[in-house]
N, C-alpha and C positions, 0 to 999 in steps of 0.2 A: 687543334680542333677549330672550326669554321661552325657555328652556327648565326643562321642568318630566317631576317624577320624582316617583315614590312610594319611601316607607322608612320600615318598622315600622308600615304600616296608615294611615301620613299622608302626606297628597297636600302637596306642597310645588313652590314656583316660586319660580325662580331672574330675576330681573330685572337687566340689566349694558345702563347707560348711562356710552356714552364721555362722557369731558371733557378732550381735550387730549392728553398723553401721560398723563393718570392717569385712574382711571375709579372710580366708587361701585358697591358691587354690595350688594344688598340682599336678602337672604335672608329671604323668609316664608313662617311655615308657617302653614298652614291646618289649624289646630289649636291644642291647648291653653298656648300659648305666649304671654307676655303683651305681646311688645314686637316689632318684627322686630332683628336684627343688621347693622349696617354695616362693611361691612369694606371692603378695596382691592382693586380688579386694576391688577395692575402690565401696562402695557405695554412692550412694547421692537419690533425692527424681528424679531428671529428669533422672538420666541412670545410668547404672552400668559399670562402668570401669573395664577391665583385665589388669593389668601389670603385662605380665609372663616373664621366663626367657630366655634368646636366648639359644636353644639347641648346648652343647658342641661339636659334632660331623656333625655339621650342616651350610653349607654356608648359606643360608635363614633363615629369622625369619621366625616361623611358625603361617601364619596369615591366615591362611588356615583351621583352625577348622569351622566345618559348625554351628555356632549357633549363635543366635543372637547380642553376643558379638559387639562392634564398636571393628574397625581396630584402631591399634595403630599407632604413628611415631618409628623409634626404637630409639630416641631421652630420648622419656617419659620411655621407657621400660627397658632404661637403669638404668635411677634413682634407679632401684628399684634391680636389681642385687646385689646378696652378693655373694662371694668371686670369684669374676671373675675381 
């Protein structure tokens, strides 16, 4: 699945392939960004969790993508950050 959204003038797409009960979602923007971000979705049988990563160049978490996602605290969303 491919859902994609604009925020602050940059076009960005969200790519989430399952693996099992765990899944990679891969955050790239298409823009001035030098690397994409790896983060996790967590599945379970009641909802599917996104923990992505807070963008580098970014005051706002981006909770802003239009899909059925539930909204995070940036609390939970930190747990899951690697090397920041």
């Amino acid at each position: 699945m491919v859902f994609a959204t604009e925020y602050m003038g940059e076009k960005r797409a969200l790519k989430i392939q399952s693996k099992s009960s765990m899944a990679i979602a891969e955050y790239r923007l298409h823009g001035s960004l030098k690397h994409d971000h790896v983060v996790e979705v967590v599945e379970s049988f009641e909802t599917v969790t996104l923990l992505f990563m807070i963008m580098e160049r970014c005051a706002k978490p981006l909770w802003e993508l239009k899909t059925a996602m539930p909204r995070l605290p940036l609390h939970i969303a930190m747990k899951v950050l690697k090397g920041v």
